[in-house]
Structure formats: C-alpha cells, structure tokens
N, C-alpha and C positions, 0 to 999 in steps of 0.2 A: 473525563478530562476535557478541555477546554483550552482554544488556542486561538489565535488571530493567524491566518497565515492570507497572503495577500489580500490585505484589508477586510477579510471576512471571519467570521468565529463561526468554529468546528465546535461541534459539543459528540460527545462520543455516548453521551444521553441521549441526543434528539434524533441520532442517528440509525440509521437500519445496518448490523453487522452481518456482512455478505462473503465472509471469506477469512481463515486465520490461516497462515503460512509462518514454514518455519525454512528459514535459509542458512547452509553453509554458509560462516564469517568468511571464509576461502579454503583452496583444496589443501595450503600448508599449514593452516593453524584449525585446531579442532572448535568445535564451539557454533552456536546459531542466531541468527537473528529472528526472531519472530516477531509477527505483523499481526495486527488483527485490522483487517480493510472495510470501512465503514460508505454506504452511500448514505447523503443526505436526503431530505423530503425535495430540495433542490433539484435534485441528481448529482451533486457535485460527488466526489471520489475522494477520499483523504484513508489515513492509515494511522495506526498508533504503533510506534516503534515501541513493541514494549520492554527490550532490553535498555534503551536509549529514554525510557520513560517521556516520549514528548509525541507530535503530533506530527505528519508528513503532508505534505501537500501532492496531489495528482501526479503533477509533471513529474516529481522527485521520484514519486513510487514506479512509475513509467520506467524511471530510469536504471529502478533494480529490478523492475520485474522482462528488463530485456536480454537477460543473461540468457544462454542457450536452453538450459535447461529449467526456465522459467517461461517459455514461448506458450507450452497450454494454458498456466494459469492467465497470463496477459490477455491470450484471446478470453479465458472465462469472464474474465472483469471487464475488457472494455472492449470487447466485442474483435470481429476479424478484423486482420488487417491489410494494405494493399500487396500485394505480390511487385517484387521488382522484375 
C-alpha cells in the first residue's frame, strides 16, 4: 500500500515491518484495530490501519499508542521517554 502523508510517500513495500498490534476499538464496544508499524530506510515511522485499509502518519500513531495500556509498546517503537 502506498500513500502521501505530509508530502512524502509511505510504500509498505519499501518498508522494514517492525511491529503488528492489535487494539481494543474501546472497553464498551467489543471489536480491534490492528496496525502493522512499518520503519522506513529513512527511519521515518508510519502504520497501516488495516481495519481502516489506509496509511497512518508517526505523530497520528503516537497518538494511539499513548493509551495506558499501550506505554511498553510506545517505548519499543520509538524508544524511552522523558519522566515528568
């Protein structure tokens, strides 16, 4: 799959797959999203929502992968983070 996401193109070909996750849609509705999290030769970070069949950008995945109970995977992908 293949995508432009801030002016640059994700190929999920070109890419090294580093991770597949599957997430509760939430605790009231049964059901999962699952991700397979791609790095580029770049180092860039993107994900293929494959319920949602498209392409995720970094920051977006950041944003679900800071649920409580996603904090280990987050540190395995983009390394530790700072303590408040």
């Amino acid at each position: 799959m293949k995508a432009i996401l801030n002016g640059k193109l994700y190929d999920t070909e070109k890419a090294d797959l580093i991770w597949c996750i599957s997430l509760p849609t939430s605790d009231i509705h049964e059901g999962f999203n699952e991700f397979n999290i791609y790095k580029t030769v770049n180092g860039n970070i993107f994900a293929e929502h494959k319920n949602g069949e498209c392409l995720i950008n970094e920051n977006t995945l950041k944003s679900i992968l800071q649920r409580p109970d996603c904090v280990d995977i987050y540190i395995k992908i983009f390394g530790e983070v700072e303590e408040a």
